[in-house]
N, C-alpha and C positions, 0 to 999 in steps of 0.2 A: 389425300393427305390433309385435306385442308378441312373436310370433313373427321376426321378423327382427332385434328388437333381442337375442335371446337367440342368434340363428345368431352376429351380431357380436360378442356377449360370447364366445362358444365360439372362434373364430378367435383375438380377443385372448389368453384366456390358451392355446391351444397354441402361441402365438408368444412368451410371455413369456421374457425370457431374466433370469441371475441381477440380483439387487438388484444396487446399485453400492455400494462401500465408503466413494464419493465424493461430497462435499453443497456446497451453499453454504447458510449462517442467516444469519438476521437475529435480532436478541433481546429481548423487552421483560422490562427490567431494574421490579424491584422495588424504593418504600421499606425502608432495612431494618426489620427486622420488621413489616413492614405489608404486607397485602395488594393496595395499588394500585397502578396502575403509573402509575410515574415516568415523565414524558413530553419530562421536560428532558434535553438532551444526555449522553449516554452512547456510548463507542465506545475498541474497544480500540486501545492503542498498542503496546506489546510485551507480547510472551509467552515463556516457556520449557517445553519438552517432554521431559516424565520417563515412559519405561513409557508407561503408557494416560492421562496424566496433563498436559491446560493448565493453566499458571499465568499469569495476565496481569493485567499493570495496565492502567485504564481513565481515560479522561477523566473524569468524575465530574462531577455536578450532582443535591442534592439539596436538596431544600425543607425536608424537615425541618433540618436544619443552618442555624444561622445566617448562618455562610458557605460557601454553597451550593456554589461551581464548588470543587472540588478532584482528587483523587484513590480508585478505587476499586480491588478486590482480586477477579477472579474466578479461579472452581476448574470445570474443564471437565472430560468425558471424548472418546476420540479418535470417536467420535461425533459431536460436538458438543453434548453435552446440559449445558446451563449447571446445576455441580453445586454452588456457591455463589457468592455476590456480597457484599461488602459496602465500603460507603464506610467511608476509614481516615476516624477522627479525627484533629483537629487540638489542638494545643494553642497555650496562647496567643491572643495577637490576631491573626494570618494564619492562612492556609491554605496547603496544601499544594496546588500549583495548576499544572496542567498536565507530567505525569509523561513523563520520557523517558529509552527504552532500558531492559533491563532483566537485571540481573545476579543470580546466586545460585549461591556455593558449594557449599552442602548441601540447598539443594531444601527447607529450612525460612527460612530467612531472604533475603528480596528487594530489591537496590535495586533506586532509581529515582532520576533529579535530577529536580527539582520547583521549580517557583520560588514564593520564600515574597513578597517584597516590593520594589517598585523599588532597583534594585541590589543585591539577595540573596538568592541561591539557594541550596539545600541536596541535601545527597544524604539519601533519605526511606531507612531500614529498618525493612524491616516483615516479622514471625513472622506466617506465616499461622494458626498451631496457636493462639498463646496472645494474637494481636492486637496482641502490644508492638511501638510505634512508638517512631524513635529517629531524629533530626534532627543533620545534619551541615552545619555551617556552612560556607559558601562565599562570599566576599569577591572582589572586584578588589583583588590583591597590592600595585597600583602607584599607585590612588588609590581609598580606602577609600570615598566618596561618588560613584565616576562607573561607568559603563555596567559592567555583565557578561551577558551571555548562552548558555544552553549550546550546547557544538560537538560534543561526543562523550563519549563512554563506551565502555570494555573491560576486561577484569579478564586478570592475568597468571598465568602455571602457579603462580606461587608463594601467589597467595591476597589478591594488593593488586588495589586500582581503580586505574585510570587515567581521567582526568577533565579533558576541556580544553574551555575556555569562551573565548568573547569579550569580550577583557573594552577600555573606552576609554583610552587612554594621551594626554593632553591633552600639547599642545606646542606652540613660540612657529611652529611651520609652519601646524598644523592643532590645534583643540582638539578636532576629534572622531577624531582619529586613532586605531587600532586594531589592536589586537594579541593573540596567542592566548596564553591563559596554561594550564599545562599541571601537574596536579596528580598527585601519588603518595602514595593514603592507606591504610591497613588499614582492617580488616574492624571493627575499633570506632572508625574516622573519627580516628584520628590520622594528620598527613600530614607523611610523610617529608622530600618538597620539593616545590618549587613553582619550575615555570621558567617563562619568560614567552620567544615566537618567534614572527619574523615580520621579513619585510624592513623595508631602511631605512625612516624616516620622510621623507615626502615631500610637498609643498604637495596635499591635496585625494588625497590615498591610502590605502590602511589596507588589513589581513590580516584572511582571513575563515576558521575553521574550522570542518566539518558533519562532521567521521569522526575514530576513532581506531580502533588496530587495535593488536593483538597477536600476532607469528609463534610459531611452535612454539617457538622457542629462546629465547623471553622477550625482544626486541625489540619498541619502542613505535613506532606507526610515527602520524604525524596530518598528518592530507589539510587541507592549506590552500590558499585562493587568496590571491593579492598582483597589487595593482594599483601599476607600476611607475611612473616619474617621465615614462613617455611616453602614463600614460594607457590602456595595456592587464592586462588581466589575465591574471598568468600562472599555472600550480598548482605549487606546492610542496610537496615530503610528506619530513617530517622523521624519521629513525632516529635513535632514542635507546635506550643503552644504561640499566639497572638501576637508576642514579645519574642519568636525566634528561641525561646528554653525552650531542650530536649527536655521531652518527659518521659518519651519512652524511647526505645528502640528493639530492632531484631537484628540479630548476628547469628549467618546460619553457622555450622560446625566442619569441620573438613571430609565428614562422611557423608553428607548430604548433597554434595556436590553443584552448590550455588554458585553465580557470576554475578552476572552485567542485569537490572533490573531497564527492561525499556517502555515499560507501561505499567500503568496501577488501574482496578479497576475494586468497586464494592460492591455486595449486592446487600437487599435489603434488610439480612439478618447480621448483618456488620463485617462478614469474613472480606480480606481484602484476595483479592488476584492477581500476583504478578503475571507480568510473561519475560519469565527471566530465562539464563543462560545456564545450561548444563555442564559441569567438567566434570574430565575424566576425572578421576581420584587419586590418581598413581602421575598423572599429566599435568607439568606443569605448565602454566599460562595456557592462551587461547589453541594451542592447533588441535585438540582433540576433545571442542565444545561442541554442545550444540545446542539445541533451543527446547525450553521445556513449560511448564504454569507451574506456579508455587500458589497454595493456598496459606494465607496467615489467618489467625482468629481475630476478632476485632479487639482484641489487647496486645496485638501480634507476635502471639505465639505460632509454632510452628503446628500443620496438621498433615500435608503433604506436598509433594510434588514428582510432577512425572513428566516424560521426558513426549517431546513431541517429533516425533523423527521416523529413521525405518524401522526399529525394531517395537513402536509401538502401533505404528497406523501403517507401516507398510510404504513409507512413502521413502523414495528415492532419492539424495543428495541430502545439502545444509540448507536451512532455513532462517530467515534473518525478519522477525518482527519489527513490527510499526505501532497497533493500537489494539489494543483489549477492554471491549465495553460489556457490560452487563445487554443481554438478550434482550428482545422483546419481551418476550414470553418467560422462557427460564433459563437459567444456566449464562453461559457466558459466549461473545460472539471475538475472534482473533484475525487479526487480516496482518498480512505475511508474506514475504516475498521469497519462494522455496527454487534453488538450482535444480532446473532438471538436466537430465543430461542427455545427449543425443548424437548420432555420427553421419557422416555422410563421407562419399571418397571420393577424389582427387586423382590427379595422372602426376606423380612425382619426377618429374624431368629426369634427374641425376641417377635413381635407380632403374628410368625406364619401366614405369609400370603402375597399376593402378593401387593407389593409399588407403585405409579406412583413417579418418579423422576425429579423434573422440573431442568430443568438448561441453559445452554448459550454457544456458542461459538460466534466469529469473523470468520466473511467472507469476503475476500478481490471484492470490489465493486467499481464501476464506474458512473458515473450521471454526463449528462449535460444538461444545462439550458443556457435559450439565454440570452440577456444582459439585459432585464427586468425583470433577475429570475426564469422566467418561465421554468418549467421542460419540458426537451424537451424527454428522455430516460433515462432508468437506467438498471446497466446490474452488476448481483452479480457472479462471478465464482466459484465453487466447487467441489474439488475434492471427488469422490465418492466411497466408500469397500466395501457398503451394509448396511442394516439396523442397526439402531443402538440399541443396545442393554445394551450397558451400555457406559459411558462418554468418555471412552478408546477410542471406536471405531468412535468417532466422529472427524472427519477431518477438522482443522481449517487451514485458508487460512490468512495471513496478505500481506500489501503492503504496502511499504516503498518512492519507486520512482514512478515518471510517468515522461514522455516524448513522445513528438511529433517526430514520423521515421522524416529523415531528409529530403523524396523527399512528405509529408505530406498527405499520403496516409492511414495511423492511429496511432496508439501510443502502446509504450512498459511501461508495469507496471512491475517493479520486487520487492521479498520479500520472504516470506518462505510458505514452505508448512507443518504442525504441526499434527502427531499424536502418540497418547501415547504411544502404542503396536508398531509403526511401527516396531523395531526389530523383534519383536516376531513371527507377522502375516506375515511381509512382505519382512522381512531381509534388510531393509531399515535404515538411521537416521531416529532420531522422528523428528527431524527438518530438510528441505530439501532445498535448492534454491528452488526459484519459480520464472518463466518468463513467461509474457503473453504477446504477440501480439495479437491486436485486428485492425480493420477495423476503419474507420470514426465514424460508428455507434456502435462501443464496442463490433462488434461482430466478434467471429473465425469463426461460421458457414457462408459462405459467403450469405449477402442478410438476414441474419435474422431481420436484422432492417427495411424489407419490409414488412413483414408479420405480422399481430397481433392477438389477439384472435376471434376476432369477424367476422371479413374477411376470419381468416381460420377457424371458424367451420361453416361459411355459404356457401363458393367456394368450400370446400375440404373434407367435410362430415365429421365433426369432429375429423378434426387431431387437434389430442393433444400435437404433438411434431415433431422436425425434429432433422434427424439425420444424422453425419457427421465423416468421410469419409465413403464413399462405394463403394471400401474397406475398411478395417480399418487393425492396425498393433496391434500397442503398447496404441493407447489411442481411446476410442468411444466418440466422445463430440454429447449430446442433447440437443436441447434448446429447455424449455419448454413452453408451450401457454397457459395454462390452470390456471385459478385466481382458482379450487377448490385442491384440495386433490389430490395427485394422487400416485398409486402406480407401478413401474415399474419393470417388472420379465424377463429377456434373458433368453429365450431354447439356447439348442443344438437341432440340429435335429432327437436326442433320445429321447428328454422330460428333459434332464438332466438340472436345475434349475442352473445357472453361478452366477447369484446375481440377491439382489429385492432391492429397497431403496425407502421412501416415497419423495415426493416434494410438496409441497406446497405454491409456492413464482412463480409469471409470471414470466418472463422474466430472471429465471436462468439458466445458462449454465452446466450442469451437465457434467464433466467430469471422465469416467468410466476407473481405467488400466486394460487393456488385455492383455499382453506380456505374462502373464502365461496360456490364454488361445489357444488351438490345432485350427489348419487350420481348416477353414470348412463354415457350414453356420449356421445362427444363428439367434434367432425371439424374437423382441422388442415388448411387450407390456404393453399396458400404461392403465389404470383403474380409473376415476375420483370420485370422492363422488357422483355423479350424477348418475353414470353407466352408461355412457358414453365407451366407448373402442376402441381402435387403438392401429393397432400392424404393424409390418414392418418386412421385411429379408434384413437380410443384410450378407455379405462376409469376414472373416480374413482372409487377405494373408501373 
């Protein structure tokens, strides 16, 4: 035995090929200056990338603190290795509570909007150097005691924020009516002005904004939706000049079936890219939306838009957008968080007998399409425990940020990683940081977005998956090829069963933790609905 397992270690490493530059983490965040770990909710929202250098702010929950849910501060390198953490304080009787978006001039001072207390919110800045916090007060212009909510954030070449929020506009049609009120302040929170936009007032209608944007030439642009006097939702995205005057705008029509705009992006021939919201035509309000790209021309006219779902890519459930950037290379890159669905069964007490249980999670997801829409890849990430068995044990992934590394070599998505039992099973939070780097082509395994299914079961005798590193430590990432069913079981070289989990989705990245498992060597095998079968060895060191 002990002979052939040393022939299999020889094999391994003459087949090793280099490390990958590309990871996905998870993080357990520290009390500050304390040694234990914090097990309450933690996970990033946005980030910005300097040199070799993350800065991001985090959801925040710490015990030590009075009032625990707030806002944190991490310092990362392009590694991933978390290079500090700490919860801001607050001052006063609120917190700073729930951070979004994140801006910074000079790479020493960072906002955030934050919401301190029902109907008031602020923009948070915070010196990572020297810890000073400094709180910027944010109000509804139009009635000082009713709704505000944030919609967007972007800052302009000239060095101001731009800052638009939802805020309630009561009126004798509708007292919850709603309207986007849209802000212009400097870098020490004084604010220039304050416009408030949104179509007419209407019995039981109201304007929704998730985006702001800022072109090269210093134009404010904010992605709204407006539900009309007939009961549909259209998208409106208004151009404003330096002084908050509308110069331009886009109002889509009710056969185009526009929503909720939650990201703006341009590419370099001026067309702009939403990633806006599909309705049905016939459907009123949200229950029969779902998520599509709208191309405008850089006068924002209308060119097209199409729907991003199952009837175009084939993909399975609702999908609910985060950020739409301009590619490296060309086209546009979308990160997304898509319900997949999945079942597993139960032993129903009362009827005496065994249940199928249908249900849903969110899997944090990647897609990009070239400038005619066209889908060019798509890459879902997941972390993996083993079969699931009941809803607990299913691992939900969300993403918050994307961004382009800054020497354009691929992109960093951060957000959380989510499971119910993690205490229990893993001594873990249920909620975790999550950071992905990926390649050009959305992929950690390097070269995966070389290979497809059809090339590899015809060149490679039906491999059904590749697997990455070999060695491996603490994580086994697979990417799978296979459009049927598959089920996947790791030996030890006793027989001894480490975990199995189903897949069924191309092109996902299945990531497996091993840190609890012993040095040695170990055998992947993969099982299609077809009977199909490929297995592999591989090494933990």
């Amino acid at each position: 035995m002990k002979l052939i397992v040393r022939l299999i270690l020889l094999v391994i490493m003459n087949q090793l090929s280099a490390q990958s530059d590309y990871w996905i983490k998870t993080y357990i965040i520290k009390f500050n200056n304390r040694s234990d770990t914090n097990y309450y909710p933690n996970y990033f929202r946005s980030f910005e990338i300097r040199n070799d250098s993350i800065f991001s702010f985090l959801y925040s929950a710490d015990t030590t603190s009075k009032l625990r849910f707030g806002t944190g501060f991490g310092i990362l390198d392009l590694d991933g290795n978390l290079l500090q953490y700490r919860s801001i304080p607050y001052t006063g009787l609120y917190n700073y509570f729930f951070p979004e978006e994140m801006i910074t001039f000079d790479y020493r001072n960072f906002y955030t909007s934050v919401f301190i207390k029902t109907n008031n919110e602020a923009i948070l800045k915070y010196n990572y150097l020297t810890e000073e916090t400094k709180i910027y007060d944010i109000r509804n212009s139009v009635c000082d005691s009713c709704f505000l909510r944030f919609g967007g954030m972007a800052k302009d070449p000239n060095g101001y924020l731009i800052v638009a929020h939802n805020i309630s506009v009561p009126n004798q049609q509708d007292s919850f009516y709603r309207k986007v009120q849209v802000i212009k302040m400097d870098q020490q929170g004084n604010k220039l002005w304050t416009k408030v936009l949104g179509g007419a007032s209407t019995n039981g209608n109201s304007n929704t904004c998730n985006s702001a944007y800022v072109d090269r030439e210093g134009y404010y642009y904010i992605g709204t939706s407006y539900e009309n006097q007939f009961g549909y939702y259209l998208t409106i995205v208004y151009k404003l000049d330096s002084l908050g005057n509308v110069i331009n705008e886009f109002k889509s029509k009710n056969n185009q079936q526009l929503g909720a705009v939650y990201d703006i992006c341009q590419l370099s021939n001026g067309d702009f890219y939403l990633s806006s919201e599909r309705c049905d035509l016939y459907q009123r309000r949200y229950s029969l939306s779902t998520e599509g790209v709208t191309l405008l021309g850089p006068d924002l006219s209308f060119k097209k838009s199409k729907t991003i779902g199952s009837h175009l890519y084939g993909w399975q459930g609702s999908l609910y957008y985060e950020k739409i950037i301009p590619a490296n290379d060309e086209g546009i890159l979308l990160s997304y968080n898509g319900y997949n669905y999945f079942s597993y069964t139960r032993y129903d007490s009362t009827k005496m007998k065994l249940d199928t249980v249908n249900t849903s999670i969110q899997k944090a997801s990647l897609i990009k399409l070239n400038s005619n829409l066209d889908s060019i890849w798509r890459r879902k990430y997941v972390l993996r425990e083993g079969i699931v068995k009941h809803w607990t044990d299913a691992e939900e992934s969300k993403i918050f940020e994307l961004k382009a590394l800054p020497d354009k070599s691929g992109y960093l998505l951060g957000g959380y990683s989510y499971r119910d039992n993690a205490y229990e099973k893993l001594k873990e939070a249920p909620y975790m940081p999550l950071l992905i780097k990926v390649d050009n082509d959305g992929c950690i395994i390097p070269d995966c977005g070389k290979t497809n299914n059809i090339d590899t079961k015809a060149e490679e005798g039906n491999k059904l998956f590749t697997i990455y590193p070999n060695p491996f430590s603490d994580r086994l990432i697979i990417q799978n090829y296979s459009s049927n069913k598959l089920l996947y079981r790791v030996h030890d070289m006793q027989g001894k069963l480490m975990t199995e989990w189903y897949c069924d989705d191309p092109e996902e990245t299945n990531i497996v933790l091993t840190h609890h498992w012993p040095i040695g060597v170990y055998v992947v095998n993969a099982v299609d609905s077809d009977g199909l079968a490929h297995s592999e060895s591989i090494i933990k060191q």
